[in-house]
C-alpha positions in Angstrom: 0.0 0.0 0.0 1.6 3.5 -0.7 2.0 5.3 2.6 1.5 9.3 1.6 0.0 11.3 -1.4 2.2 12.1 -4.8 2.2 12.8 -8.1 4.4 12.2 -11.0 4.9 13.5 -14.4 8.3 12.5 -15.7 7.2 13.6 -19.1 6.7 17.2 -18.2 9.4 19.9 -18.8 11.8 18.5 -15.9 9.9 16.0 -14.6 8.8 15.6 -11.4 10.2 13.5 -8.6 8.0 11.2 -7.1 6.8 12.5 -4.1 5.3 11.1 -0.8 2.7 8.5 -2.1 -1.6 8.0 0.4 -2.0 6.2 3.3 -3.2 2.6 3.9 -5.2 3.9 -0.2 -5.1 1.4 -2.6 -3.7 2.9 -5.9 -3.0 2.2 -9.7 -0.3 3.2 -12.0 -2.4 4.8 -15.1 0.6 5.1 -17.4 1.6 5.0 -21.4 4.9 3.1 -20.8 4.3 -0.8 -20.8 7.6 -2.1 -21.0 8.1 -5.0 -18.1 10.2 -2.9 -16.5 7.6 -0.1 -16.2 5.1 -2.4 -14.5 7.9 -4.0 -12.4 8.9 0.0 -11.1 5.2 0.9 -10.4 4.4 -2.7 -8.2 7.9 -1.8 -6.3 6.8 1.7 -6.0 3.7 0.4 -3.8 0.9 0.8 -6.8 -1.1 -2.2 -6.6 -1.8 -2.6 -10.4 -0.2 -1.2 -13.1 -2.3 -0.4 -16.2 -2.0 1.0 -19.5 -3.3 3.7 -21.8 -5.4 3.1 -23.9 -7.2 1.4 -21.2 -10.8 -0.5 -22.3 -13.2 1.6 -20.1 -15.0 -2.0 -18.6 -11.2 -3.3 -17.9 -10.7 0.3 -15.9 -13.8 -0.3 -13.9 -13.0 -3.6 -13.1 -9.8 -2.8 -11.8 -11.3 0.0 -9.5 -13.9 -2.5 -8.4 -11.3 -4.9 -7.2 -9.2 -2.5 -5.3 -12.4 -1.0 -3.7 -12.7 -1.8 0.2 -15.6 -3.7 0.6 -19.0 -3.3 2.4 -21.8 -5.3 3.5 -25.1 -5.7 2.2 -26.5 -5.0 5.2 -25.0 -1.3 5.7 -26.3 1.3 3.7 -24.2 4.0 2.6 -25.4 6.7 5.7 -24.1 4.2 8.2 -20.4 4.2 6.8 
């Protein structure tokens, strides 16, 4: 699980260092580079899925859906 909030753009002018990544919030790396060593650097970097662009819209809510927490059925959303 990453630990703190970042963001990172190392296509913009400069890049940007990886920050502090969000705590105990499951995340994905949404990314255009799909080399095996891109998805091996995102899964060490504590994402817990890494994806790539284009992404089929039903694969992107599936992977959300998976890294959801879950509830029961028996608590409705004002309860939480």
């Amino acid at each position: 699980m990453l630990e703190e909030k970042y963001a990172s753009d190392p296509d913009a002018p400069g890049g940007v260092e990886m920050g502090k990544p969000a705590r105990s919030m499951p995340a994905a790396a949404l990314t255009a580079y799909a080399r095996s060593q891109d998805r091996i650097t995102s899964l060490a970097s504590g994402f817990q899925m890494h994806l790539v662009k284009p992404i089929d819209p039903l694969e992107l809510i599936v992977a959300v859906a998976t890294q959801a927490p879950r509830r029961s059925m028996a608590t409705s959303p004002s309860e939480s």
